[in-house]
mmCIF file of the N, C-alpha and C atoms, coordinates in Angstrom:
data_MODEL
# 
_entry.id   MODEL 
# 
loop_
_atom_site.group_PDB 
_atom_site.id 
_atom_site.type_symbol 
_atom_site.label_atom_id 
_atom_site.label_alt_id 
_atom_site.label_comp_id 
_atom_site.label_asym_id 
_atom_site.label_entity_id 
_atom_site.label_seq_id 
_atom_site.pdbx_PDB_ins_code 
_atom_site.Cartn_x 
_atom_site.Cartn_y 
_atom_site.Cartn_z 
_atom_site.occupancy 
_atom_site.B_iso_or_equiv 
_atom_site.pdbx_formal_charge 
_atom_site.auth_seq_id 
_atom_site.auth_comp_id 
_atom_site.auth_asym_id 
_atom_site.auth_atom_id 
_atom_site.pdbx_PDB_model_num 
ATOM 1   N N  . UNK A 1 1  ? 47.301 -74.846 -12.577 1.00 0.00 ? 1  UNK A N  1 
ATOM 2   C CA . UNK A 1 1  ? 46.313 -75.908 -12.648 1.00 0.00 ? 1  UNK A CA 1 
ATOM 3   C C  . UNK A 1 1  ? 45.024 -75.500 -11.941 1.00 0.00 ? 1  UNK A C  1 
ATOM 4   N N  . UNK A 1 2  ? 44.934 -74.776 -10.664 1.00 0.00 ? 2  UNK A N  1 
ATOM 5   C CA . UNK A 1 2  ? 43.691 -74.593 -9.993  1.00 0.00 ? 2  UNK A CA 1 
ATOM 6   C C  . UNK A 1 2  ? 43.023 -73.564 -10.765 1.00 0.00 ? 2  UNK A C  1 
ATOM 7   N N  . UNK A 1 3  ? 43.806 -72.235 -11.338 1.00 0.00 ? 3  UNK A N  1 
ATOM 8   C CA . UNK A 1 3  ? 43.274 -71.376 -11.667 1.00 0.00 ? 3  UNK A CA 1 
ATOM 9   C C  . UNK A 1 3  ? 42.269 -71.863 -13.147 1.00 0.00 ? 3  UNK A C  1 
ATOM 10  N N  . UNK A 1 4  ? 43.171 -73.111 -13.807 1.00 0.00 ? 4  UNK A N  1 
ATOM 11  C CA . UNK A 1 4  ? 42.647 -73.338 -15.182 1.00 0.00 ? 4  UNK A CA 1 
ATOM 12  C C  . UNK A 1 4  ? 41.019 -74.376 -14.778 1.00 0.00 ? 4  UNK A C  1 
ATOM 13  N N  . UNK A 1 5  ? 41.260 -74.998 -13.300 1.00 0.00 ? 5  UNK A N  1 
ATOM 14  C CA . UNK A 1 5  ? 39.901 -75.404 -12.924 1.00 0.00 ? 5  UNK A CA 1 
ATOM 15  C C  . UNK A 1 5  ? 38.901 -74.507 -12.321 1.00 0.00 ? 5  UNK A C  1 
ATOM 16  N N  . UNK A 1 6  ? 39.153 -73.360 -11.833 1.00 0.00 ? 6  UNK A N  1 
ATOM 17  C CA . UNK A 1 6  ? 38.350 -72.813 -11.734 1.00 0.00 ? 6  UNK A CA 1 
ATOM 18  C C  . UNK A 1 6  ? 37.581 -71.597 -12.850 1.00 0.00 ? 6  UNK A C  1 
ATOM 19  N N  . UNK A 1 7  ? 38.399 -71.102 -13.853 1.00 0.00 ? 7  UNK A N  1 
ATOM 20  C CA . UNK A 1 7  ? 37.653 -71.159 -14.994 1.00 0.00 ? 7  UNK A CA 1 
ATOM 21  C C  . UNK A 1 7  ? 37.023 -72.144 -15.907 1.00 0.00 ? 7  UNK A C  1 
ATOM 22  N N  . UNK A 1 8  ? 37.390 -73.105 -15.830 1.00 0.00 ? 8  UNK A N  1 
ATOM 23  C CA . UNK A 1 8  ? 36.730 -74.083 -16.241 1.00 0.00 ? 8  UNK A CA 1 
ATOM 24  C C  . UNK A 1 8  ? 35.318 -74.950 -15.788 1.00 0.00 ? 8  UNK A C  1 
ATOM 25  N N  . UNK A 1 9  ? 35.385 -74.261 -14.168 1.00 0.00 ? 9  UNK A N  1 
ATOM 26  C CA . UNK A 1 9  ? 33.678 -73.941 -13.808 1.00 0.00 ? 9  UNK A CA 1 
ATOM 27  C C  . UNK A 1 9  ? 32.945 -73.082 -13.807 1.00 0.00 ? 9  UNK A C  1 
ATOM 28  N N  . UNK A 1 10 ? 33.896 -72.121 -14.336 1.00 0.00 ? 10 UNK A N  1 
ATOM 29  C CA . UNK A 1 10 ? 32.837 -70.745 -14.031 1.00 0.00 ? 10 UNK A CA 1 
ATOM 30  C C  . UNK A 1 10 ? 32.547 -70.937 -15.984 1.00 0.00 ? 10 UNK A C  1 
ATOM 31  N N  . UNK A 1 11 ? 33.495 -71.455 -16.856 1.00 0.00 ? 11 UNK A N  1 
ATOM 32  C CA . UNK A 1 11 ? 32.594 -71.601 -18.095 1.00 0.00 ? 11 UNK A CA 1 
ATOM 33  C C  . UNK A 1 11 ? 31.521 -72.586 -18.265 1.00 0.00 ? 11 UNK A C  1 
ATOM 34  N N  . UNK A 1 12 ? 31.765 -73.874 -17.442 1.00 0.00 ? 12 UNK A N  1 
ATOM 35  C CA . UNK A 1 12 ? 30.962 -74.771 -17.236 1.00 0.00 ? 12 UNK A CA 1 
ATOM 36  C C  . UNK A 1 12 ? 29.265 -74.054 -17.019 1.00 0.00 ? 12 UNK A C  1 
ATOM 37  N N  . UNK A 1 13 ? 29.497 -73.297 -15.681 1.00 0.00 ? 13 UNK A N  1 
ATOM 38  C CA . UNK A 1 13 ? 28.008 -72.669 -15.247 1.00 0.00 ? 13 UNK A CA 1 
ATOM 39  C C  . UNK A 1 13 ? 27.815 -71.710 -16.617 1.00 0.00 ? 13 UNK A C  1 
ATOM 40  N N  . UNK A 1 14 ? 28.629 -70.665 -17.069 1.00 0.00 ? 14 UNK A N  1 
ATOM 41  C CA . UNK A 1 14 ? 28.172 -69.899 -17.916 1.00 0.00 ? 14 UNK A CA 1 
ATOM 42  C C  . UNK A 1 14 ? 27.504 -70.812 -19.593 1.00 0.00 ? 14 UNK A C  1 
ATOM 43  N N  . UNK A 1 15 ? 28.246 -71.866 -19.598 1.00 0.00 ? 15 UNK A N  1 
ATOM 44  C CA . UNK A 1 15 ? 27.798 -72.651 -20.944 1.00 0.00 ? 15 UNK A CA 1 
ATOM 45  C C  . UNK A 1 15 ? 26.127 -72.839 -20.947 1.00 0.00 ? 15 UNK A C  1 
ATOM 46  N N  . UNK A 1 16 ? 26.092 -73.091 -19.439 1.00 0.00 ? 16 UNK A N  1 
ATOM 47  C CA . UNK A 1 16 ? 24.806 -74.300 -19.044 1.00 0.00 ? 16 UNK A CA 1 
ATOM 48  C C  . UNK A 1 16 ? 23.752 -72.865 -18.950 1.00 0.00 ? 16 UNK A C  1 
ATOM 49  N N  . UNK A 1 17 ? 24.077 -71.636 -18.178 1.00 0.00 ? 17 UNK A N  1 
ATOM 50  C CA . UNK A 1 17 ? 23.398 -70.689 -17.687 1.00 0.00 ? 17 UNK A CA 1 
ATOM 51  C C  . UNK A 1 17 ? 23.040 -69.921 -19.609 1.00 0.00 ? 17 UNK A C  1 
ATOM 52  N N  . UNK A 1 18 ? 23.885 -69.964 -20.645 1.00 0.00 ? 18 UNK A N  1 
ATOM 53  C CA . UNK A 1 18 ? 23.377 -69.237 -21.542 1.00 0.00 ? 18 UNK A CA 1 
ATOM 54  C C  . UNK A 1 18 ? 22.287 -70.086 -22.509 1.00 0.00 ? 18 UNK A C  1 
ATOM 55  N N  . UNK A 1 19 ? 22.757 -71.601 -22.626 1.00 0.00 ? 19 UNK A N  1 
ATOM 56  C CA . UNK A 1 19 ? 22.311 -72.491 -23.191 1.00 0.00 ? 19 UNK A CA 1 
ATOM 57  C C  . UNK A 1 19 ? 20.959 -72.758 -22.937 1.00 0.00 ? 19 UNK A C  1 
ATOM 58  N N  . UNK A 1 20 ? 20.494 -72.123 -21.232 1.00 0.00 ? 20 UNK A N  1 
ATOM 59  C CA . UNK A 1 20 ? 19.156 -72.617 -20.937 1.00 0.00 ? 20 UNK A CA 1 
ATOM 60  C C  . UNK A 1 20 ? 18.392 -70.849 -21.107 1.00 0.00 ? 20 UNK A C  1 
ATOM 61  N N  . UNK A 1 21 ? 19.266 -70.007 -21.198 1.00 0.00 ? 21 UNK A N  1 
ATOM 62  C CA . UNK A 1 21 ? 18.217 -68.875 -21.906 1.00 0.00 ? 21 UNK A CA 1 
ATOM 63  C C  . UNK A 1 21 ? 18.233 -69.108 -23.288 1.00 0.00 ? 21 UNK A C  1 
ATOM 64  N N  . UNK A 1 22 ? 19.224 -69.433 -23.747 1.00 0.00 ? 22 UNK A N  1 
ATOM 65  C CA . UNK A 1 22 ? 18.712 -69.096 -25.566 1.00 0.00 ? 22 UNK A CA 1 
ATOM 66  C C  . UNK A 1 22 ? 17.671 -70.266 -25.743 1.00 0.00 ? 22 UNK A C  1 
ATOM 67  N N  . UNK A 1 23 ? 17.674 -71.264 -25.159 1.00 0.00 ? 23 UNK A N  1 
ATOM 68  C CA . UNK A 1 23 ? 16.313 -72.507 -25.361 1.00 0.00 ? 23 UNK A CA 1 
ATOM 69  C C  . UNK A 1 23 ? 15.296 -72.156 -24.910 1.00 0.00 ? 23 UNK A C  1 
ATOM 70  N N  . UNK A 1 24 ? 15.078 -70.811 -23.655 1.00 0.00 ? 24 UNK A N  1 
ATOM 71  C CA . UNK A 1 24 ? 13.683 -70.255 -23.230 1.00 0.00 ? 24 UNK A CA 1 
ATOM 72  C C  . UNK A 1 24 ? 13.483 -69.755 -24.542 1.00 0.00 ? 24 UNK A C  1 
ATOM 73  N N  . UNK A 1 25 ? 14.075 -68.886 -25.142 1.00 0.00 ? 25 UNK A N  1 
ATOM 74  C CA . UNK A 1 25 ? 14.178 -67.746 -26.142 1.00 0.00 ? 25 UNK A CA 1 
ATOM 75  C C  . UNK A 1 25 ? 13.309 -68.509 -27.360 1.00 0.00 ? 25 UNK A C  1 
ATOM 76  N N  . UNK A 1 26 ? 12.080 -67.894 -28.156 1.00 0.00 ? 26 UNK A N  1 
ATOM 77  C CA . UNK A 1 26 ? 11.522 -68.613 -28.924 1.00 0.00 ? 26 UNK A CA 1 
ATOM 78  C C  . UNK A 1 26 ? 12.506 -68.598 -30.405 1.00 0.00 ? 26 UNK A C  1 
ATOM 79  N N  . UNK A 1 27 ? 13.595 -67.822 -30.463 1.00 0.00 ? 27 UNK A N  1 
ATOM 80  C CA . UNK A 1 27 ? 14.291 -68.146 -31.645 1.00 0.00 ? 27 UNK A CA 1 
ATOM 81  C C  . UNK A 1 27 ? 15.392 -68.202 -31.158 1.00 0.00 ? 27 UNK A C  1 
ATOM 82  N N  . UNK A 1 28 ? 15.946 -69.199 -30.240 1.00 0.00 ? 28 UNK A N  1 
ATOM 83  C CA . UNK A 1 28 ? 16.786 -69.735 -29.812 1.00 0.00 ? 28 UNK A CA 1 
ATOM 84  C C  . UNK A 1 28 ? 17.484 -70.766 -30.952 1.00 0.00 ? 28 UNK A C  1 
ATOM 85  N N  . UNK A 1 29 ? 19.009 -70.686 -30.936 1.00 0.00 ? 29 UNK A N  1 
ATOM 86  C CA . UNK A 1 29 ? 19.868 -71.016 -32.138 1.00 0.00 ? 29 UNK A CA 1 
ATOM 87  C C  . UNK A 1 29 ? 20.668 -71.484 -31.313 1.00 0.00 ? 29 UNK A C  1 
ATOM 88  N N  . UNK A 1 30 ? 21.582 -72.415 -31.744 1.00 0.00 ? 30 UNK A N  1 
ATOM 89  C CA . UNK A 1 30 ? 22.702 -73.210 -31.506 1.00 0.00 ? 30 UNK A CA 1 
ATOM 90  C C  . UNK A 1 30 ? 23.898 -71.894 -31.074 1.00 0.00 ? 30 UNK A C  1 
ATOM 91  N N  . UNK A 1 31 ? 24.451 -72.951 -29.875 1.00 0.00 ? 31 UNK A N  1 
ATOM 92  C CA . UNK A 1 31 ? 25.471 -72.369 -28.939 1.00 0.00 ? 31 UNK A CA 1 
ATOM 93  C C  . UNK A 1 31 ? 27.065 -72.955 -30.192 1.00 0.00 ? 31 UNK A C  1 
ATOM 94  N N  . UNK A 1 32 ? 27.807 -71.763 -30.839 1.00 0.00 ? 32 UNK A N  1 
ATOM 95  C CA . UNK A 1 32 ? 28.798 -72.127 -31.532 1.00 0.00 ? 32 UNK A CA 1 
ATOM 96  C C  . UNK A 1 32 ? 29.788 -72.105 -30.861 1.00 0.00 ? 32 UNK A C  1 
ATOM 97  N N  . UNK A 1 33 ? 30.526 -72.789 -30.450 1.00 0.00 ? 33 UNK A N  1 
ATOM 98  C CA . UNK A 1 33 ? 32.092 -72.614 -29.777 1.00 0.00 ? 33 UNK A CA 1 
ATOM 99  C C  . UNK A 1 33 ? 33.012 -73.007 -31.103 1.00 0.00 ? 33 UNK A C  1 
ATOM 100 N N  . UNK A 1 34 ? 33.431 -71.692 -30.871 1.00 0.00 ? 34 UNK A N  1 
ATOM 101 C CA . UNK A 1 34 ? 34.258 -71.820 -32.108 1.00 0.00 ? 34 UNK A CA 1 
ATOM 102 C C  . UNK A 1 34 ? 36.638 -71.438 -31.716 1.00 0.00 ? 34 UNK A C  1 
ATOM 103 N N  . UNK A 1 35 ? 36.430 -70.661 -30.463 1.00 0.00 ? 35 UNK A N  1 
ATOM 104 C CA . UNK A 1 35 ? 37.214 -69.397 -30.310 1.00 0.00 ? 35 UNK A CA 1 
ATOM 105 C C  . UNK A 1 35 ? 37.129 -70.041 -28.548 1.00 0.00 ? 35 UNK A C  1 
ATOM 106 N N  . UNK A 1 36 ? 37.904 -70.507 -28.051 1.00 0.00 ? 36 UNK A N  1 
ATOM 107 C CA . UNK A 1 36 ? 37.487 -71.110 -27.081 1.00 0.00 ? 36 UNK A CA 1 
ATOM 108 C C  . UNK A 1 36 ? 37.875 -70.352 -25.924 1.00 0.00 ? 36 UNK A C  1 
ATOM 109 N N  . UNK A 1 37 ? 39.061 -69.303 -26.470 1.00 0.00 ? 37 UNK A N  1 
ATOM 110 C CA . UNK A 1 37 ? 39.691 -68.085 -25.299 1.00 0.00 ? 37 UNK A CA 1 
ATOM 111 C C  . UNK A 1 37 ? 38.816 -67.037 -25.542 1.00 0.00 ? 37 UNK A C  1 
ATOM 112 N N  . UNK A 1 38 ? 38.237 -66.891 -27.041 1.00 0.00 ? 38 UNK A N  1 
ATOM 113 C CA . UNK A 1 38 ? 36.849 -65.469 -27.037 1.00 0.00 ? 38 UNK A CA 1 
ATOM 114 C C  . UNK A 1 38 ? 35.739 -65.943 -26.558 1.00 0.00 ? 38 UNK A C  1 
ATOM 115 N N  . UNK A 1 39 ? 35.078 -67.436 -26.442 1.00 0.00 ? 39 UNK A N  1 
ATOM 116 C CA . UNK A 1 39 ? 34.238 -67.788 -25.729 1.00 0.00 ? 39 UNK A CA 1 
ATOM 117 C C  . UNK A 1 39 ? 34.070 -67.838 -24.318 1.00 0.00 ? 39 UNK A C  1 
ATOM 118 N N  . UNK A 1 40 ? 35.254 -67.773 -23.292 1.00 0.00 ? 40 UNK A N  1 
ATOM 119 C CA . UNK A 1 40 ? 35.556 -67.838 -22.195 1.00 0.00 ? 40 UNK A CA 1 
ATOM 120 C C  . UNK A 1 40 ? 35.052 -66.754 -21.770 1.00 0.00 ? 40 UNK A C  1 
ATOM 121 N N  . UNK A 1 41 ? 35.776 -65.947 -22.457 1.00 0.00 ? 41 UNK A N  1 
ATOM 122 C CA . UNK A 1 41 ? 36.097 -64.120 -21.843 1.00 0.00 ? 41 UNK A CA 1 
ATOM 123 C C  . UNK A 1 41 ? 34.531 -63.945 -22.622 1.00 0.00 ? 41 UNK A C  1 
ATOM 124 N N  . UNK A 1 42 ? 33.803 -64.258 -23.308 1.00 0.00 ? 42 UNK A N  1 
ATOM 125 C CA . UNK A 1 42 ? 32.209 -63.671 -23.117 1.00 0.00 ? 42 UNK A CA 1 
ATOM 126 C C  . UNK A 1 42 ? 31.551 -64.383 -22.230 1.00 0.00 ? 42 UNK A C  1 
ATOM 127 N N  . UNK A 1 43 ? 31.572 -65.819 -21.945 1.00 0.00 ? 43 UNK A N  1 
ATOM 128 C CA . UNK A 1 43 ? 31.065 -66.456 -20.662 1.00 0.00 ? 43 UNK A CA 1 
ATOM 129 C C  . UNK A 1 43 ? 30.909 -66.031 -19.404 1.00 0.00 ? 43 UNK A C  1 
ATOM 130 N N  . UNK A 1 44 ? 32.124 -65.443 -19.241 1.00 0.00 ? 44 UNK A N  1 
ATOM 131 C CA . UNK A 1 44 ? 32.407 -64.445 -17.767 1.00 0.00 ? 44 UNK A CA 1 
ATOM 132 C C  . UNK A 1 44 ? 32.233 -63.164 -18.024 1.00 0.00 ? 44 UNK A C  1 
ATOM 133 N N  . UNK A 1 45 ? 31.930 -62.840 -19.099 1.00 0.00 ? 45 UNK A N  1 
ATOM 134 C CA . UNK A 1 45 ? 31.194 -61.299 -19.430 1.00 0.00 ? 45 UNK A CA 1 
ATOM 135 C C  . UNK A 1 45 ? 29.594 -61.630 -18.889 1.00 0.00 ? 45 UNK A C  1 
ATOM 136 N N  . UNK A 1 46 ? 29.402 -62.347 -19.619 1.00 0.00 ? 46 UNK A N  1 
ATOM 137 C CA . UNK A 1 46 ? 27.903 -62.359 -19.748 1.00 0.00 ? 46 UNK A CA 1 
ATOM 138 C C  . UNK A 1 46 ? 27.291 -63.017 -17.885 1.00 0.00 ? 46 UNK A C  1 
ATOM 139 N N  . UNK A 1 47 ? 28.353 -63.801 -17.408 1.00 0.00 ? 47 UNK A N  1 
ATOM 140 C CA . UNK A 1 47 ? 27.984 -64.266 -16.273 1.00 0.00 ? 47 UNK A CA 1 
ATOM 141 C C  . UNK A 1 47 ? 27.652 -62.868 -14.916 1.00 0.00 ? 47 UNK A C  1 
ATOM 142 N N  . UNK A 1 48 ? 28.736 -62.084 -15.406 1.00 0.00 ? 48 UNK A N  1 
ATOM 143 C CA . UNK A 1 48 ? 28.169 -60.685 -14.444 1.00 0.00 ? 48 UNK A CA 1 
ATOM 144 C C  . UNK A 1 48 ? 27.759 -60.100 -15.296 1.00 0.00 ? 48 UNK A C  1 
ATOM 145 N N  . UNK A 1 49 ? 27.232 -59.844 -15.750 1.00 0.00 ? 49 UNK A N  1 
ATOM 146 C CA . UNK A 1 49 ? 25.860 -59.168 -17.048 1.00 0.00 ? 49 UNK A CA 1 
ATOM 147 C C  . UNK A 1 49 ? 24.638 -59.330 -16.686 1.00 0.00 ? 49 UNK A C  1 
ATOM 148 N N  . UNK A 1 50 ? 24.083 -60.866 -16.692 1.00 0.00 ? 50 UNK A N  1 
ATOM 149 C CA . UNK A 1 50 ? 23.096 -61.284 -16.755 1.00 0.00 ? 50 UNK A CA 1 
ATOM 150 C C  . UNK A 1 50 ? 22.510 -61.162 -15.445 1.00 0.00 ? 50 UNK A C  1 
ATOM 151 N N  . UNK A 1 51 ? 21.728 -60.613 -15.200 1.00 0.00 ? 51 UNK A N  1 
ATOM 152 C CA . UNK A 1 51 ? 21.195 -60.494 -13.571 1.00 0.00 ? 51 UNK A CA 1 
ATOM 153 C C  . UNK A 1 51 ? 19.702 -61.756 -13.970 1.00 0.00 ? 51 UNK A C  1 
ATOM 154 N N  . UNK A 1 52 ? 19.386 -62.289 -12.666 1.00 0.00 ? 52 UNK A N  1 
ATOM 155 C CA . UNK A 1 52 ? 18.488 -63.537 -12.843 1.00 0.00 ? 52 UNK A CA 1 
ATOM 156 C C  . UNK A 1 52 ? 17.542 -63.142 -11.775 1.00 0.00 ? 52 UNK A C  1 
ATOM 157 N N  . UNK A 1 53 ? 16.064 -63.519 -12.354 1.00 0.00 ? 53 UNK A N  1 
ATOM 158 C CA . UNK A 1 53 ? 15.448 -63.446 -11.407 1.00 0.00 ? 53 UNK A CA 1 
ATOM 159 C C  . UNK A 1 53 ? 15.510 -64.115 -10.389 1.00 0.00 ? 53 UNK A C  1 
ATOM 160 N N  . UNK A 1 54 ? 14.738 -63.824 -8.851  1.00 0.00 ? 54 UNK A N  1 
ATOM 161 C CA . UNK A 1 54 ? 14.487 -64.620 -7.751  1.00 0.00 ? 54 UNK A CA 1 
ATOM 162 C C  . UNK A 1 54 ? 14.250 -66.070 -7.887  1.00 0.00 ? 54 UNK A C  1 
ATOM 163 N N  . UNK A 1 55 ? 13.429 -66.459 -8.750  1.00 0.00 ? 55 UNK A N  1 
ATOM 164 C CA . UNK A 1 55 ? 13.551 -67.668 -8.842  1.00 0.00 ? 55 UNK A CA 1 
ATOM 165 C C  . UNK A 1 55 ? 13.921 -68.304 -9.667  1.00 0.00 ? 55 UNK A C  1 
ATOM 166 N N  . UNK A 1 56 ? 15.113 -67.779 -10.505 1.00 0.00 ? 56 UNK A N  1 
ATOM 167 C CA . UNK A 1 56 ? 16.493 -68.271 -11.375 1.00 0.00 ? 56 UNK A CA 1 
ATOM 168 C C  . UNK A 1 56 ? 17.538 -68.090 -10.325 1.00 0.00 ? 56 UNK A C  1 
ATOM 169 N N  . UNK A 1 57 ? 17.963 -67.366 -9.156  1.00 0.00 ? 57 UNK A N  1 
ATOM 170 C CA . UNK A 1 57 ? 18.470 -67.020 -8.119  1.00 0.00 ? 57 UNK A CA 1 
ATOM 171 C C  . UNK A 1 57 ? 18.526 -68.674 -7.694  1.00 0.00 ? 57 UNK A C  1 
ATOM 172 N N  . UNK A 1 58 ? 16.811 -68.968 -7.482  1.00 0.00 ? 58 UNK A N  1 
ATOM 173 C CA . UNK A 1 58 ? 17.116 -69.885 -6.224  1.00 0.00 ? 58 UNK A CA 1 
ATOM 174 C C  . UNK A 1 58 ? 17.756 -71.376 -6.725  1.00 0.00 ? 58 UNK A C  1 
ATOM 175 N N  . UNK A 1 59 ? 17.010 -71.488 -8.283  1.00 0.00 ? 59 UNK A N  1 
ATOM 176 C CA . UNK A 1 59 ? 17.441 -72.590 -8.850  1.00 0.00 ? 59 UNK A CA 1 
ATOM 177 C C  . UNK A 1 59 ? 19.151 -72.652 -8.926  1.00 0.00 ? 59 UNK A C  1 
ATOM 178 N N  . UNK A 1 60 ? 19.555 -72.064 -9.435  1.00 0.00 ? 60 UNK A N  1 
ATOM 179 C CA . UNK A 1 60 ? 21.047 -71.695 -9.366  1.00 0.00 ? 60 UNK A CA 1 
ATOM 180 C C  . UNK A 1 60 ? 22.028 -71.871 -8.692  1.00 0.00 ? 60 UNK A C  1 
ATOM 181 N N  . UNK A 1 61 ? 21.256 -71.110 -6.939  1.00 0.00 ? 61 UNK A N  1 
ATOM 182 C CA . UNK A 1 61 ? 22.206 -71.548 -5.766  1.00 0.00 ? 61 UNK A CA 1 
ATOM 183 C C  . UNK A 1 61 ? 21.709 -73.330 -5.563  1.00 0.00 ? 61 UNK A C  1 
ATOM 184 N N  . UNK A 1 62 ? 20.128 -73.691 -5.733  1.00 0.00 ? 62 UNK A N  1 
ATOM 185 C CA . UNK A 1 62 ? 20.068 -75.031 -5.717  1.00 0.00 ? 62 UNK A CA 1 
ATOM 186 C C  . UNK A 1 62 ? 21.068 -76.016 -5.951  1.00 0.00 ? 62 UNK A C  1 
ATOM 187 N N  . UNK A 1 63 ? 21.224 -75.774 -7.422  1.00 0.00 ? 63 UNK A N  1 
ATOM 188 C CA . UNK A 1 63 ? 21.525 -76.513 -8.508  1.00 0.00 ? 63 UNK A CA 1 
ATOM 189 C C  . UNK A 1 63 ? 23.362 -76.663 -8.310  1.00 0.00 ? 63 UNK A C  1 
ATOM 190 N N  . UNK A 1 64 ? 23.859 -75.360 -8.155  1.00 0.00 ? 64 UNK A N  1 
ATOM 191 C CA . UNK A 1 64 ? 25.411 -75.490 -7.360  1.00 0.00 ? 64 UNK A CA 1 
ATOM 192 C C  . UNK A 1 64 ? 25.818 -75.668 -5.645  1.00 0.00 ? 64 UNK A C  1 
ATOM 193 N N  . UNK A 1 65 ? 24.840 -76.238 -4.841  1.00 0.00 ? 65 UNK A N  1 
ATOM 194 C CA . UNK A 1 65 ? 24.775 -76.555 -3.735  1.00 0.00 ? 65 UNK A CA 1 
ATOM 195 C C  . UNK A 1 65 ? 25.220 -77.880 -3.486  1.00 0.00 ? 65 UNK A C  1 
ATOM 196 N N  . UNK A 1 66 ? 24.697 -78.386 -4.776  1.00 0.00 ? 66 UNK A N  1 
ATOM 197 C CA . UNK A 1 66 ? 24.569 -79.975 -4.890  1.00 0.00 ? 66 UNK A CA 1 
ATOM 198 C C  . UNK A 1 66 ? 26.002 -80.956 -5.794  1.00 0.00 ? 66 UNK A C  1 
ATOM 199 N N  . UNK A 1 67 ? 26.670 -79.612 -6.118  1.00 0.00 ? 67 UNK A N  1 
ATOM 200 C CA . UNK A 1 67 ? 27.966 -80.491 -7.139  1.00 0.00 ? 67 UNK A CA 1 
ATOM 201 C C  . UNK A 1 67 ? 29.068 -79.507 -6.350  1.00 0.00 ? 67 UNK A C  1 
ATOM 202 N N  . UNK A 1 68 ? 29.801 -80.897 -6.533  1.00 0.00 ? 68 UNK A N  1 
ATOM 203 C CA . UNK A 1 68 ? 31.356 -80.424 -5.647  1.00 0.00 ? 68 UNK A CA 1 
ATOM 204 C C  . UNK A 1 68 ? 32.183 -79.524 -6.661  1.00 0.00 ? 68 UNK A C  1 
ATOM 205 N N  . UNK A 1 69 ? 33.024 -78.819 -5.763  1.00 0.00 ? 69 UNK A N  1 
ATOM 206 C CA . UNK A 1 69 ? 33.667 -77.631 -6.418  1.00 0.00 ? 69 UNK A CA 1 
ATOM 207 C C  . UNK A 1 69 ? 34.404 -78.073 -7.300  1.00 0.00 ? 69 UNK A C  1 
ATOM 208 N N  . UNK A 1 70 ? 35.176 -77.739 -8.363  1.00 0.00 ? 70 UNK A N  1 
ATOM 209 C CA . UNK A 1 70 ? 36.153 -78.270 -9.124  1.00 0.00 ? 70 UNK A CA 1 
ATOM 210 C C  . UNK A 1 70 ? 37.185 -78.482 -8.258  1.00 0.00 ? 70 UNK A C  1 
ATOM 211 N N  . UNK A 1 71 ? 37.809 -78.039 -7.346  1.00 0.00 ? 71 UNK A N  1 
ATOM 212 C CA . UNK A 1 71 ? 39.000 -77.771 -6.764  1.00 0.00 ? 71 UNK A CA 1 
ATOM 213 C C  . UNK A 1 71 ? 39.424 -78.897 -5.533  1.00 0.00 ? 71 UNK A C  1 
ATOM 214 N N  . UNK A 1 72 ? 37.791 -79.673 -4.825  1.00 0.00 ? 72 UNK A N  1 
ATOM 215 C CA . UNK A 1 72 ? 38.131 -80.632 -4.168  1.00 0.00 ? 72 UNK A CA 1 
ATOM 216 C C  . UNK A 1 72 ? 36.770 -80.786 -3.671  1.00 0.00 ? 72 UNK A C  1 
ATOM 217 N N  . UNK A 1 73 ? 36.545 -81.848 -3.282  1.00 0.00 ? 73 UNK A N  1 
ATOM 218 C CA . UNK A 1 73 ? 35.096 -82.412 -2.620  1.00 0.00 ? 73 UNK A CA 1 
ATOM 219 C C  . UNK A 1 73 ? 34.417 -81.766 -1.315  1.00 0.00 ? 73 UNK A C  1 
ATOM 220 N N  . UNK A 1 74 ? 35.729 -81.079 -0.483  1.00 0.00 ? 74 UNK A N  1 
ATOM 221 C CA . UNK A 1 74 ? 35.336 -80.510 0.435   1.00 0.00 ? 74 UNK A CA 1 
ATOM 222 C C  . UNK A 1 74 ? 34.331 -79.242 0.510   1.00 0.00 ? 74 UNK A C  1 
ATOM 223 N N  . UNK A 1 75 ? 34.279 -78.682 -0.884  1.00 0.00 ? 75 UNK A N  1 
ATOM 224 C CA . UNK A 1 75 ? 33.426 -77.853 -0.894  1.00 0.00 ? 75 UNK A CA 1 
ATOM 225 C C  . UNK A 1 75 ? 32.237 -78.004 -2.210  1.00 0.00 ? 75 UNK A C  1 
ATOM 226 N N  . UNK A 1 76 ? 31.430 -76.869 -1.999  1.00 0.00 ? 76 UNK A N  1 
ATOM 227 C CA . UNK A 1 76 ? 30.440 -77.207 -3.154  1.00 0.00 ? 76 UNK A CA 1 
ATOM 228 C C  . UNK A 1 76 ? 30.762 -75.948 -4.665  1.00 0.00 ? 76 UNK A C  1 
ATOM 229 N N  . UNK A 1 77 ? 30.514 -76.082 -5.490  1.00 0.00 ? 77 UNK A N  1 
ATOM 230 C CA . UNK A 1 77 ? 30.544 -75.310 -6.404  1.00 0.00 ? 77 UNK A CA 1 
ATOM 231 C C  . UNK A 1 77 ? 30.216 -73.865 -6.274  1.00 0.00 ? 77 UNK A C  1 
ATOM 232 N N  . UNK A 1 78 ? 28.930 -73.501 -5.742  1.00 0.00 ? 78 UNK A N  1 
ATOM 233 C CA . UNK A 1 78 ? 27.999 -72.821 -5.034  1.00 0.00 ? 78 UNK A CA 1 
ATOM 234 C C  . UNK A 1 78 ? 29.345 -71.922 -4.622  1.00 0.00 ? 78 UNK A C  1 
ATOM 235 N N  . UNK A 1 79 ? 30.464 -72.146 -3.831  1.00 0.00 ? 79 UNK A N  1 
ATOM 236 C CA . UNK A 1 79 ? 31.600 -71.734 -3.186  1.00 0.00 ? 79 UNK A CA 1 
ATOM 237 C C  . UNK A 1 79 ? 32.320 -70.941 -3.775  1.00 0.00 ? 79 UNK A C  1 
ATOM 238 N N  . UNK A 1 80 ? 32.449 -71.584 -4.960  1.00 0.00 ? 80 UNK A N  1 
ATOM 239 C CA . UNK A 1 80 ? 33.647 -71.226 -5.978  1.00 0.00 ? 80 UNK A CA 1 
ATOM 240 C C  . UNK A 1 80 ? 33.454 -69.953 -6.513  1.00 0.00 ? 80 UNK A C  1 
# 
């Protein structure tokens, strides 16, 4: 159960983290989930892939500072 919540945030961030480059992207196309175990395993490909700038860095740690971990309130996402 923990392990299936904590991939389930690290696809969460990767959904949200690819979704907001392909919408920078001027021919940005719809996110297909089709394959939901081949979508995973590229989510977490692409999540150590993608290096972000400094100030995609900061938004990032911002942005997971502020939502609790999947795993319990005591910590923040940011953690996980």
């Amino acid at each position: 159960m923990f392990k299936k919540l904590i991939i389930l945030g690290f696809v969460g961030v990767a959904v949200c983290f690819v979704s907001l480059t392909e919408l920078k992207s001027s021919t940005a196309s719809k996110v297909n989930f089709s394959d939901v175990k081949e979508d995973t395993k590229r989510f977490i490909r692409l999540n150590s892939e993608l290096k972000l700038t400094p100030e995609q860095e900061r938004r990032y740690k911002n942005a997971l500072s502020q939502i609790p971990a999947p795993c319990c309130s005591d910590y923040k996402a940011l953690t996980c």
